[in-house]
C-alpha positions in Angstrom: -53.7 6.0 52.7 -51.9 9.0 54.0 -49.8 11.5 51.6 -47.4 10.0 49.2 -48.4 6.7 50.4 -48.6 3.8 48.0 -50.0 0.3 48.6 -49.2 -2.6 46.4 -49.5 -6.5 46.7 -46.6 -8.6 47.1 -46.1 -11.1 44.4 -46.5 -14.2 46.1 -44.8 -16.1 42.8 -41.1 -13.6 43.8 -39.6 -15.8 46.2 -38.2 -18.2 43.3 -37.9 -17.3 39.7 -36.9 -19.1 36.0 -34.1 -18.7 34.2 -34.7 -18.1 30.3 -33.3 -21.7 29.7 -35.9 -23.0 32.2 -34.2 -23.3 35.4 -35.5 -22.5 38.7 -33.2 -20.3 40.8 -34.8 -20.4 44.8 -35.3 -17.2 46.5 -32.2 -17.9 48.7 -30.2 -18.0 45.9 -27.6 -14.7 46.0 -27.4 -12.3 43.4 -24.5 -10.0 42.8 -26.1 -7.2 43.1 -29.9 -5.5 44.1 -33.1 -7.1 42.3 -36.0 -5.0 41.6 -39.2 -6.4 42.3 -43.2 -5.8 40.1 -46.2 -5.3 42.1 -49.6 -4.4 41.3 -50.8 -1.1 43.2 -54.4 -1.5 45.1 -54.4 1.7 46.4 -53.1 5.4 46.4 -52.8 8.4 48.4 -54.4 11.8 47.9 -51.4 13.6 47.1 -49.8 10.6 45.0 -49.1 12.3 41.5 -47.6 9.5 39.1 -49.7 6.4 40.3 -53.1 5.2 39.9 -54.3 1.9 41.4 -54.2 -1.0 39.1 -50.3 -0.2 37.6 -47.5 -2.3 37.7 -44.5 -0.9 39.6 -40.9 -1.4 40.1 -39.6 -1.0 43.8 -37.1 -2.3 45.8 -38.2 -5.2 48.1 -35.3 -4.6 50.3 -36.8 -0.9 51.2 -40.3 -2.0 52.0 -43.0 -2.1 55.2 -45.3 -4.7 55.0 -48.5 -4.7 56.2 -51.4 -7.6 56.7 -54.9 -6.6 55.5 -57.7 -9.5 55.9 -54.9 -11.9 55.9 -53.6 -10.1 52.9 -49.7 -8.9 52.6 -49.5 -5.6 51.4 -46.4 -3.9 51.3 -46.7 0.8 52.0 -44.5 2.7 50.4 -43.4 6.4 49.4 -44.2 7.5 46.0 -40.8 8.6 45.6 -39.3 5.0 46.2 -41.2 3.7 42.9 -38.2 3.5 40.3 -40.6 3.0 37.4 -44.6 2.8 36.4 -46.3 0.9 33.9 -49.3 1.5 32.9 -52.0 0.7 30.0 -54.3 3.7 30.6 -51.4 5.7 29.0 -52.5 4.5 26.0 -50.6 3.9 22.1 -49.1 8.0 22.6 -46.5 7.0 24.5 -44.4 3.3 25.7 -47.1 3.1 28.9 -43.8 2.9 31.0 -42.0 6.0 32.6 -39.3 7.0 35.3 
């Protein structure tokens, strides 16, 4: 990984989601506005500050370059286009999720 970079897997489960009363909305379905995806980061850049790999983070799948590895989809992005970070090794001094 080069600079800022940040790779994270793509949820293969994203494409379609459930509703809280149990319905399945497809992935072609439109929303009214932008929907912020989670992904698991696998691997980091040397001058990446705020993420380590194994966090969960929230990005915009519309903003995103993805990348095969081994038959793997990966998706690289800047640092700077994570909107949020959550992550355990924060421990019980603070929520474990920051902007």
């Amino acid at each position: 990984m080069l600079h800022d970079r940040v790779l994270v897997e793509l949820d293969q489960d994203s494409g379609e989601r459930r509703s809280s009363g149990g319905i399945v909305i497809p992935a072609t379905a439109a929303m009214g506005g932008r929907r912020l995806a989670w992904s698991r980061v696998v691997a980091v850049g040397p001058h990446a500050r705020a993420v380590e790999a194994g966090d969960r983070v929230l990005f915009d799948p519309e903003e995103k370059a993805e990348v095969e590895v081994n038959g793997e989809s990966y998706v690289v992005m800047r640092e700077r286009d994570i909107h949020a970070v959550a992550a355990e090794r924060l421990g019980d001094e603070s929520t474990g999720l920051y902007l």
